[in-house]
MARLUMRO-412406 format. One record per residue: z, x, y of N, C-alpha, C in turn. Coordinates in steps of 0.001 Angstrom, whole numbers, always signed. Each point is the difference from the previous one (the first is absolute). Layout:
N
R       nz       nx       ny      caz      cax      cay       cz       cx       cy
R        Z        X        Y        Z        X        Y        Z        X        Y
...
This chain:
285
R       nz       nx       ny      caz      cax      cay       cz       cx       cy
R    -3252   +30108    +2640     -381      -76    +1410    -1450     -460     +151
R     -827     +446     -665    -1561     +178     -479     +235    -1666     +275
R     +573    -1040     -861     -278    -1204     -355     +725     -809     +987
R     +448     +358     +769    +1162     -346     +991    -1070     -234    +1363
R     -980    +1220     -113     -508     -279     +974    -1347     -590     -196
R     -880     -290     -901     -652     -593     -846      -27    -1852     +661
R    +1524     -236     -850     +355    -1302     +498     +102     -231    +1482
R       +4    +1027     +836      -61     -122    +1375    -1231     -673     +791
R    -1159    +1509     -858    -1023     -606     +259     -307    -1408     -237
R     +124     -600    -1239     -276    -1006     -115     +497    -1322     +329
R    +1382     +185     +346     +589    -1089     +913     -936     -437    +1380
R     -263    +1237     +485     -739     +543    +1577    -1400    -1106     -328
R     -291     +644     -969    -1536     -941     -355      +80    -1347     +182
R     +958     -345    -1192     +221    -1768     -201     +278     -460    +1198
R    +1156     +200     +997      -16     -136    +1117    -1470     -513     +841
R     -766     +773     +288     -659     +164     +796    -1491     -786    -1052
R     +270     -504     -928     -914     -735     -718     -364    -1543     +974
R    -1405     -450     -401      -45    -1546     +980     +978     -953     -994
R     +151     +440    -1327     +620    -1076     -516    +1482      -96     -220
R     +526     -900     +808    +1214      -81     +368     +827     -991     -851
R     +769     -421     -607     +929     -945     -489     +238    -1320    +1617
R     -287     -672      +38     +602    -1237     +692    +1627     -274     +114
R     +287      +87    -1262    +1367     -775     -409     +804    +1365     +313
R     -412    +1320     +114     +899     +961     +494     +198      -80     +898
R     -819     -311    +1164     -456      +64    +1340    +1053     -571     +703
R     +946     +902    +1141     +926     -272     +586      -86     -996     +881
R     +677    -1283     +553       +2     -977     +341     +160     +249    +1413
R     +959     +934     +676     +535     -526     +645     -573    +1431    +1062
R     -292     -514    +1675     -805     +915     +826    -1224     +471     -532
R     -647    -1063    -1160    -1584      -66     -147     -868     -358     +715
R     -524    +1136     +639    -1288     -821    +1021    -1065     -785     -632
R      +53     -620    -1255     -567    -1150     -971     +690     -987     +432
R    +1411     -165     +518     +840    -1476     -174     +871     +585    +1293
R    -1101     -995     +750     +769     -482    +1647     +255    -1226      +67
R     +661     -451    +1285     +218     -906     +299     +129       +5    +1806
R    -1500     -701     +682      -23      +17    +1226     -453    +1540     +237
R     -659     +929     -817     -835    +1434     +104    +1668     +769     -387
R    +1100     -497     -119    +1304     +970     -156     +150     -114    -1541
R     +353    +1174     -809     +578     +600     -814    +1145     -833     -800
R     +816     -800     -718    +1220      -64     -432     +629     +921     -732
R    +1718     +249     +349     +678     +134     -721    +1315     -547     +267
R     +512     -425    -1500    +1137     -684      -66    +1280    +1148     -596
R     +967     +728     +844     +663     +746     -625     +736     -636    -1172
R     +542     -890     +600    +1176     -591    -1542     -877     -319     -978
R    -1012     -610     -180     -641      -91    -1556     -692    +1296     -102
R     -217    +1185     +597     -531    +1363      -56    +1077     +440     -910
R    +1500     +150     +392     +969     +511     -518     +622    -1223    -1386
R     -329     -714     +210      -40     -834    -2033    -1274     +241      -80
R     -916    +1263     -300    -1197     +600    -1125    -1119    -1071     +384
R     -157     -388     +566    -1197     -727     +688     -943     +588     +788
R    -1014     +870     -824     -568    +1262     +484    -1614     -152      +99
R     -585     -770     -798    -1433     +392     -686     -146    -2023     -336
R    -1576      +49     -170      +39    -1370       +4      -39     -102    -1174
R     +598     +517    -1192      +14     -244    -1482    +1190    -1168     +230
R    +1210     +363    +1222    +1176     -437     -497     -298    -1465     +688
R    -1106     -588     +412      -85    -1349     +820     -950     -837    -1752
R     -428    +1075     -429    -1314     -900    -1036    +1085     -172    -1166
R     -485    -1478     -148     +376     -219    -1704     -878      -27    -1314
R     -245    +1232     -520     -839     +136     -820     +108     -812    -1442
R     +547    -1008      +45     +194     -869    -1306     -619     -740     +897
R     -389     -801     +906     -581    -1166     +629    -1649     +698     +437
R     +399    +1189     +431    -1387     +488     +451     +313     -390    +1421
R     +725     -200     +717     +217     -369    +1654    +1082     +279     +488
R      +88     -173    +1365    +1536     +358     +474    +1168     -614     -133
R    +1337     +767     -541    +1354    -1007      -67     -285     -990    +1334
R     +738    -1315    -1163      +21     -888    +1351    +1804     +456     +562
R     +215     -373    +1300     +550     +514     +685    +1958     -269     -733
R      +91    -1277     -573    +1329     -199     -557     -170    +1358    -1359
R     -967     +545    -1176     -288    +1215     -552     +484     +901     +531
R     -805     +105     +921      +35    +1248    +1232    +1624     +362     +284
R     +715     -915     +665    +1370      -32     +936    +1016     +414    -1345
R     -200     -646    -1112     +855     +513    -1453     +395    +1238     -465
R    -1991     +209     +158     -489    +1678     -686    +1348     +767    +1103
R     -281       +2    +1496     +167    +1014     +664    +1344     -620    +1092
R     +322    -1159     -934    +1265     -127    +1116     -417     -101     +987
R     -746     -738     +478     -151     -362    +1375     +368     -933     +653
R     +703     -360    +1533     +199    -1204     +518     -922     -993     -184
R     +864     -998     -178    -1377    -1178      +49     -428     -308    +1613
R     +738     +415     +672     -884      -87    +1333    -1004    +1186     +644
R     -381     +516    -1118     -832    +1080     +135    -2052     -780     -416
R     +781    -1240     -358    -1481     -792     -681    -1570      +94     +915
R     +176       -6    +1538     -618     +862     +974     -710    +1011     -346
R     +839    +1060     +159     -300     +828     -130     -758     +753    -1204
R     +227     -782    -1347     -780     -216    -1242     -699      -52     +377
R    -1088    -1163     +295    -1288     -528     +335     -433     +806    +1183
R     +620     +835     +713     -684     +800    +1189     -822    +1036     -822
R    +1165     +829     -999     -849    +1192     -604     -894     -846     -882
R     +292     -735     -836    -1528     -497     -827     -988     -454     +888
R     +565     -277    +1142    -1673     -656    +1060     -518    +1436     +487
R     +814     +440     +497     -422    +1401     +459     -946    +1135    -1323
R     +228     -246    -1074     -930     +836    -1096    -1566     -681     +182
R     -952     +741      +77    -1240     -175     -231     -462     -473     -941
R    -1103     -866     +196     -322     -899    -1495     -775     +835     -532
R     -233    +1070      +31     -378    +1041    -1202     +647     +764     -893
R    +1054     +519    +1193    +1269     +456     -687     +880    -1173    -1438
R     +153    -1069     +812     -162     -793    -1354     -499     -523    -1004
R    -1185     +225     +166    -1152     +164    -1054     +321     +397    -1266
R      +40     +951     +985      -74    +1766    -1055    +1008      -60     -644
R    +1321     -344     +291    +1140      +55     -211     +306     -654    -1532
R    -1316    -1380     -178     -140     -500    -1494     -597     +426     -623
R     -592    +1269     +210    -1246     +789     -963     +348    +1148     -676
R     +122     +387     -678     +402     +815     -879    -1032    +1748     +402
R     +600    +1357     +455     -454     +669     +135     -574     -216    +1608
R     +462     -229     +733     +118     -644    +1362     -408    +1219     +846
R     -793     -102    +1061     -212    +1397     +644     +164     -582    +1393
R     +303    +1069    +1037      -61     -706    +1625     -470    +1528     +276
R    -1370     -330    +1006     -325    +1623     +549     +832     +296    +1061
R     +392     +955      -82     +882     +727     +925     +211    +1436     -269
R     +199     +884     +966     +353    +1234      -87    +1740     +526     +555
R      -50     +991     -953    +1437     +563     +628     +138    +1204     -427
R     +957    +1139     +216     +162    +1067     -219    +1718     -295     -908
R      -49    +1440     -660    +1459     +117     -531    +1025     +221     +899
R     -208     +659     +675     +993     +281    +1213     +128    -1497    +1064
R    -1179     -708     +220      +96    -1086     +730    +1005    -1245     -654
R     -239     +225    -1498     +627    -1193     -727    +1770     +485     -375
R      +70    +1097     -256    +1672     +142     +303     +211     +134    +1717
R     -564     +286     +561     +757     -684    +1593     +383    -1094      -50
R    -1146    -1214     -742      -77    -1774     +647    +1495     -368     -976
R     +519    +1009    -1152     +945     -483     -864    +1264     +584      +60
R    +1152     -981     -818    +1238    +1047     +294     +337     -139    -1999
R     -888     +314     -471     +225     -311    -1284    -1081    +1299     -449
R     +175     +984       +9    -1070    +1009     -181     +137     +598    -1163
R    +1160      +15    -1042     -213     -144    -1368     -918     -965     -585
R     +260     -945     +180     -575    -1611     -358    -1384     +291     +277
R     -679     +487     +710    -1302     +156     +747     -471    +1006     -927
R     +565    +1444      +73     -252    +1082    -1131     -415     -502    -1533
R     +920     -661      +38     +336     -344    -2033    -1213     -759     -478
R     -363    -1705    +1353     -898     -720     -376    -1374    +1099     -143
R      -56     +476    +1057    -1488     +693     -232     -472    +1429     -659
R    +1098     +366     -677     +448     +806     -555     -360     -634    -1337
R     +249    -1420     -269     -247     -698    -1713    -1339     +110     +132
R     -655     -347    +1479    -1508     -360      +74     -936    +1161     -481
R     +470    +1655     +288     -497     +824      -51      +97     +631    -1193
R    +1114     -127    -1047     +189     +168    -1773     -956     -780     -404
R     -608      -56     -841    -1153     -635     -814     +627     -660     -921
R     +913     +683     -588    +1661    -1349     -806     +713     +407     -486
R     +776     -621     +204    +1305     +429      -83     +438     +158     -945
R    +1652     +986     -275     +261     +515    -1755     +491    -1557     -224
R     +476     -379     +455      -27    -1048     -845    -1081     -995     -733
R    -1186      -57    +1180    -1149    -1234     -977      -37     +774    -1202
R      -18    +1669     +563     -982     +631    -1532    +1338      +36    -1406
R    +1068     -206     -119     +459     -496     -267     +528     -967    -1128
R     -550    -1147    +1108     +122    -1109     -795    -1565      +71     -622
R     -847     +592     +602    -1322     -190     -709     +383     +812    -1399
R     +704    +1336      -59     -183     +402    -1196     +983    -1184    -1192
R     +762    -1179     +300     +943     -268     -995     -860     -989     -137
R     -857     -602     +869    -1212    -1220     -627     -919     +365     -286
R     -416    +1274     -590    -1398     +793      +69     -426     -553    -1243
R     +692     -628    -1140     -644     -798    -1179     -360    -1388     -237
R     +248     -293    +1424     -311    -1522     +204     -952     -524     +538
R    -1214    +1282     +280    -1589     -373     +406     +521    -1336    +1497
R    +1194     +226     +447      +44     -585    +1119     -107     +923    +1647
R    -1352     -267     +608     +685    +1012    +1460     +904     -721     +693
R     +912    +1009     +605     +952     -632     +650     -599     -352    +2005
R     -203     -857     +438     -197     -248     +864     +994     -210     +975
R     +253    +1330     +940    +1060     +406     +590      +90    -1121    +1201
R     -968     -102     +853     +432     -600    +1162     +281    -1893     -557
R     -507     -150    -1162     +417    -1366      -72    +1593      -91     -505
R     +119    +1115    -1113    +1906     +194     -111     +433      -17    +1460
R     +135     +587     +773     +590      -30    +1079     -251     -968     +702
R     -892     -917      +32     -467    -1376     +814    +1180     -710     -753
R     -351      +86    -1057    +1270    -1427     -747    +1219     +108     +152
R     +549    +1396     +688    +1344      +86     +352     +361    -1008    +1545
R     -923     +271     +452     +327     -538    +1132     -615    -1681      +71
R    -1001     -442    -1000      +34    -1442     -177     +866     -800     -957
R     +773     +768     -841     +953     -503     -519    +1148     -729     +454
R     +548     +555    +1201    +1014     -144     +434     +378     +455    +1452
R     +629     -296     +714      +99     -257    +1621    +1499    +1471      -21
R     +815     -822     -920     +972    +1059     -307     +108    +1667     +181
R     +982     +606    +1174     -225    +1361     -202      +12     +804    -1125
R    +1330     -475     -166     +967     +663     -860    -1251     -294    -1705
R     -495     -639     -386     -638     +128     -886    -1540     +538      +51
R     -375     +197    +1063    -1428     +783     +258     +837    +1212      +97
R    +1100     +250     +387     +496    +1497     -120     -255     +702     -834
R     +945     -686    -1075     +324      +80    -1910    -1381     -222     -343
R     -738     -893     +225    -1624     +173     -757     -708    +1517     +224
R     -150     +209    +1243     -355    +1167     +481     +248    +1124     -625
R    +1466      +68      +37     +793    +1180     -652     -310     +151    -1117
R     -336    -1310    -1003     -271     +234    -1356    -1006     +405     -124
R    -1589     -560     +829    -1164     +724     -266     -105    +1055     +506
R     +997     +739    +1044     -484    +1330     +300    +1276    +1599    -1100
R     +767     -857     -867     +562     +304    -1049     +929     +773     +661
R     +908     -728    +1377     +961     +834     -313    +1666    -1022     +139
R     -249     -974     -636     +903     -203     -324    +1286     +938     -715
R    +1277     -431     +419    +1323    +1311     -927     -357     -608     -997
R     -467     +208    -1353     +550      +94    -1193     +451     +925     -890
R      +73     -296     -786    +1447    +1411     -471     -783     +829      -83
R    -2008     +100     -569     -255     +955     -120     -193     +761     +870
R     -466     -843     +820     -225    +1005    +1731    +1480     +832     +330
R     +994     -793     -596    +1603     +562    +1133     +396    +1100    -1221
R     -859     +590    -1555     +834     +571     -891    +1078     +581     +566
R    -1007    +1093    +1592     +407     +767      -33    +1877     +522     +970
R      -87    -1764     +140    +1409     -439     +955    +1100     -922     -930
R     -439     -375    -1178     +397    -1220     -750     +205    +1096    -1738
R    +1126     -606     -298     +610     +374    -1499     -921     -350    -1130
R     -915     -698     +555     -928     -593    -1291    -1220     -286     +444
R    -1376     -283     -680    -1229     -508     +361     -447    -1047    -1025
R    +1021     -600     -333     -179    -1322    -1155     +720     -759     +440
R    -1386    -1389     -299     +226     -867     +484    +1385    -1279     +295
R     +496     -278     +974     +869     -499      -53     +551    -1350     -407
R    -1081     -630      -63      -69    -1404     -761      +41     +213    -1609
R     -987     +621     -620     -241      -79    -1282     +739    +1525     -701
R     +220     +885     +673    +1037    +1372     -399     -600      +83    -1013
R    -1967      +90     -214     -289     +648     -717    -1625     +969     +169
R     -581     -284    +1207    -1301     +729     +492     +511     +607    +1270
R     -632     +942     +284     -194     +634    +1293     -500    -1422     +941
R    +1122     +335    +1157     -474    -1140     +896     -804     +500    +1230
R    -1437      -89     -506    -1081       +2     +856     -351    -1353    +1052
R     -880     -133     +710     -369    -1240     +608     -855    -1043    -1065
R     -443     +913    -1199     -766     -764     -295     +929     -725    -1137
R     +675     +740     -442    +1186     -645    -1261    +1009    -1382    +1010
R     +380     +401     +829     +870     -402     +890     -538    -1731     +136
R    -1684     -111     +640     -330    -1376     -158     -989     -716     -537
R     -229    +1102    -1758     -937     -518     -570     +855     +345    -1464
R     -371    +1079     -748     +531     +433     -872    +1433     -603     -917
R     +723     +263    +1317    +1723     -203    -1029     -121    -1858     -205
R    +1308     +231    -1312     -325     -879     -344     +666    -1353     +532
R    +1012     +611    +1547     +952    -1008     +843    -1262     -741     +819
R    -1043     +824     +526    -1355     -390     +701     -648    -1062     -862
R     -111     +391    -1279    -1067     -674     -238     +839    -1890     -662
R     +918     -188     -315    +1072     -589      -13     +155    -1167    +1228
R     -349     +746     +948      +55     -728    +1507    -1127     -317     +183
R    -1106     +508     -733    -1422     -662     +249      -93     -908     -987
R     +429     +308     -609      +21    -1575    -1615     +242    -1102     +422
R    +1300     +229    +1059    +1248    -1473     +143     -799     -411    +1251
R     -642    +1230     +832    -1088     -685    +1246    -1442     -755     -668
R     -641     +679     -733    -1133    -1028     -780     +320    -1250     -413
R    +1773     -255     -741     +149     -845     -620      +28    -1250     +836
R     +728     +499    +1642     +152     -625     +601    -1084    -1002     +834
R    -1235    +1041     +630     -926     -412     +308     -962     -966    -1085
R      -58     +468    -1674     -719     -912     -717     +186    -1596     +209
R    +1632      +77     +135    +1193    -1608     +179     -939    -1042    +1257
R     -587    +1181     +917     -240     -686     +797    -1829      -65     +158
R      +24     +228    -1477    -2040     -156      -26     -289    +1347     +820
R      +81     +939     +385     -566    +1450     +256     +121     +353     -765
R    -1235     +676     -648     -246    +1448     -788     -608    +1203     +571
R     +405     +745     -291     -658    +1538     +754     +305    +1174    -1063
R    -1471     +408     +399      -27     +977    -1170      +87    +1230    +1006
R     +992     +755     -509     +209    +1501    +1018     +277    +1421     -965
R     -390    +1060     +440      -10    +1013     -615     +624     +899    +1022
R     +475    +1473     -838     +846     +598     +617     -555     +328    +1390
R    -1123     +360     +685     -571     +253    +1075     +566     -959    +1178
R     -284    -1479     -795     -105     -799     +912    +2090     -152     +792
R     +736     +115    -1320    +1314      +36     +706     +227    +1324     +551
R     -668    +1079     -226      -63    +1088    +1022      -65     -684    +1487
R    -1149     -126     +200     -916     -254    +1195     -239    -1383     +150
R     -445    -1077     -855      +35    -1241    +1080    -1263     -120     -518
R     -298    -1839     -473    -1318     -596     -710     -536     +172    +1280
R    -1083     +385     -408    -1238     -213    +1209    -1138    -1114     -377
R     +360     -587    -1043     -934    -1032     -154     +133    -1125    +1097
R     -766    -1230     -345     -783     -580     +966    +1597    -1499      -68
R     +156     +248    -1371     +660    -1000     -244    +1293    -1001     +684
R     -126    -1192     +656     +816     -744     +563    +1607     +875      -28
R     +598     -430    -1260    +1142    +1009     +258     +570    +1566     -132
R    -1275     +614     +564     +675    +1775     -161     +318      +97    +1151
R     -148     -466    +1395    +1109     +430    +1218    +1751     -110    -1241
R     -175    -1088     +122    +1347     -820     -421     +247     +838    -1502
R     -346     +366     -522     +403     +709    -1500     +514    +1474     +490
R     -751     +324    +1242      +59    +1528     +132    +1147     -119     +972
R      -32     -819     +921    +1834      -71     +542     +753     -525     -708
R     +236     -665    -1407    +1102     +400    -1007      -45    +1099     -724
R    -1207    +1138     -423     +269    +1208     -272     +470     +919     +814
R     -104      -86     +963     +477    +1151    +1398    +1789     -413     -352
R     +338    -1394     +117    +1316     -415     +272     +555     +339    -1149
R     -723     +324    -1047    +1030     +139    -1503     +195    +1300     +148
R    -1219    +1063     +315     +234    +1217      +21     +940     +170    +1085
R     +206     -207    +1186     +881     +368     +700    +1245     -687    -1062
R     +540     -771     -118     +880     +105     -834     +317     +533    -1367
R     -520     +658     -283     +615    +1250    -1206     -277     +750     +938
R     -244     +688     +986     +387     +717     +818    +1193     +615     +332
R     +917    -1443     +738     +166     -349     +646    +1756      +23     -837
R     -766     -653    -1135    +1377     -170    -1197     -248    +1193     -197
R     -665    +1433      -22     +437    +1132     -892     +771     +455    +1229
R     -186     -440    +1095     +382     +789     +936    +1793      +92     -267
R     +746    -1653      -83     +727     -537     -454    +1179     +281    -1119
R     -922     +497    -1267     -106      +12     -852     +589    -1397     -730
R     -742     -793     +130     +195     -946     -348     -867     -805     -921
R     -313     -529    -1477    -1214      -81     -358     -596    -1424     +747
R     -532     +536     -219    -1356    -1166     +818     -352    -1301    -1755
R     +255    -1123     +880     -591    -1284     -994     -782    -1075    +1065
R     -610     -677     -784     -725     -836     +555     +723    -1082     +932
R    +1469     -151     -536     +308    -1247     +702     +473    +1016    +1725
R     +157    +1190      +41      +12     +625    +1310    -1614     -330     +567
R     -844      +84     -858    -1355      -34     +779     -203    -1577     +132
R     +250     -774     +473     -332    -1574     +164    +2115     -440      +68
């Protein structure tokens, strides 16, 4: 209870901090983004998750989906193209500023009680500022203890940046997510629902996350026939287990593009254990 209410306090705090996230910042009946001194809101793209101006920015470009992006992402009419360009005219050119800056602040005040009124998502509201107020989570510490011999720090907010510049894709920022916050089902997590906790590809290690897409030897097999493949075509990349954890953060021309064929392989042994089906390369390409 002690810690229950602890985190209370400190939600209350962050809240009421000047430094605000931008890209959280609800879009819609923002007295930031009028049009003619009035407010917008659009119910039907409200109700397809069109909430916060994260979901207008394309953070692989650094700018906003252009509007054919946009209408894909969220299913939108194409005669809605209007109305696109109303809310991007209507955002403040600071608000978009900020929106390309990393660690982004907008002064503003609010209360906890004020900010679950303005929402109908008040888990979602809890949980985010709830991560803000943990100092970190069991999972970073974690993964920090299984890289703790690799004199590497793990730099949390850029893992999580590359999930979402990797790829536009839900369904695989899902599965990325899930993997860095470790709770993917694998057998070891499910022992306690599942006849076995060995691995199902190789039926011979405990299938952890980390055996699952580094370790066994069906993984590493699929990274051979993927190197072999990319060498064919003049790419080389040198990667270590971290990096197919989490995603090259180097500077280098092709790690977007290397790290959305590691996301796509891992979702498939996934995907195939789910199956049970073994996973080969000619399924991955």
């Amino acid at each position: 209870m002690n810690s229950i209410l602890t985190s209370g306090i400190k939600i209350n705090d962050n809240l009421n901090k000047d430094n605000i996230i931008v890209a959280k910042l609800i879009i819609w009946n923002n007295k930031n983004v009028t049009e003619n001194r009035s407010t917008i809101f659009y119910k039907d793209w409200f109700d397809r998750g069109i909430q916060c101006f994260e979901h207008l920015f394309d953070y692989r470009n650094n700018t906003f989906y252009n509007f054919e992006t946009f209408s894909y992402l969220y299913d939108i009419p194409k005669n809605d193209f209007f109305k696109y360009f109303k809310v991007i005219s209507a955002i403040p050119p600071e608000i978009k500023l900020q929106l390309s800056i990393d660690g982004i602040i907008l002064n503003s005040r609010t209360s906890l009680v004020e900010s679950i009124l303005k929402t109908k998502h008040v888990n979602k509201l809890l949980y985010n500022n709830l991560q803000i107020a943990v100092d970190k989570l069991t999972a970073e510490i974690k993964w920090e203890s299984i890289f703790i011999d690799t004199n590497l720090s793990l730099e949390w907010k850029l893992i999580y940046k590359i999930i979402y510049t990797t790829t536009i894709d839900t369904i695989l920022r899902n599965f990325q997510h899930k993997l860095v916050m470790r709770i993917l089902p694998t057998n070891a997590l499910l022992y306690k629902y599942v006849t076995s906790n060995i691995c199902e590809q190789c039926n011979c290690f405990e299938e952890t996350i980390e055996h699952m897409f580094w370790d066994c030897q069906i993984t590493q097999n699929l990274l051979l026939n993927l190197n072999i493949f990319l060498a064919n075509k003049n790419i080389n990349i040198d990667y270590k287990k971290i990096d197919i954890m989490f995603g090259l953060s180097s500077n280098s021309p092709y790690s977007c593009m290397y790290n959305y064929l590691i996301i796509l392989m891992k979702n498939l042994l996934f995907t195939m254990k789910i199956r049970k089906i073994p996973p080969t390369f000619q399924l991955f390409f």
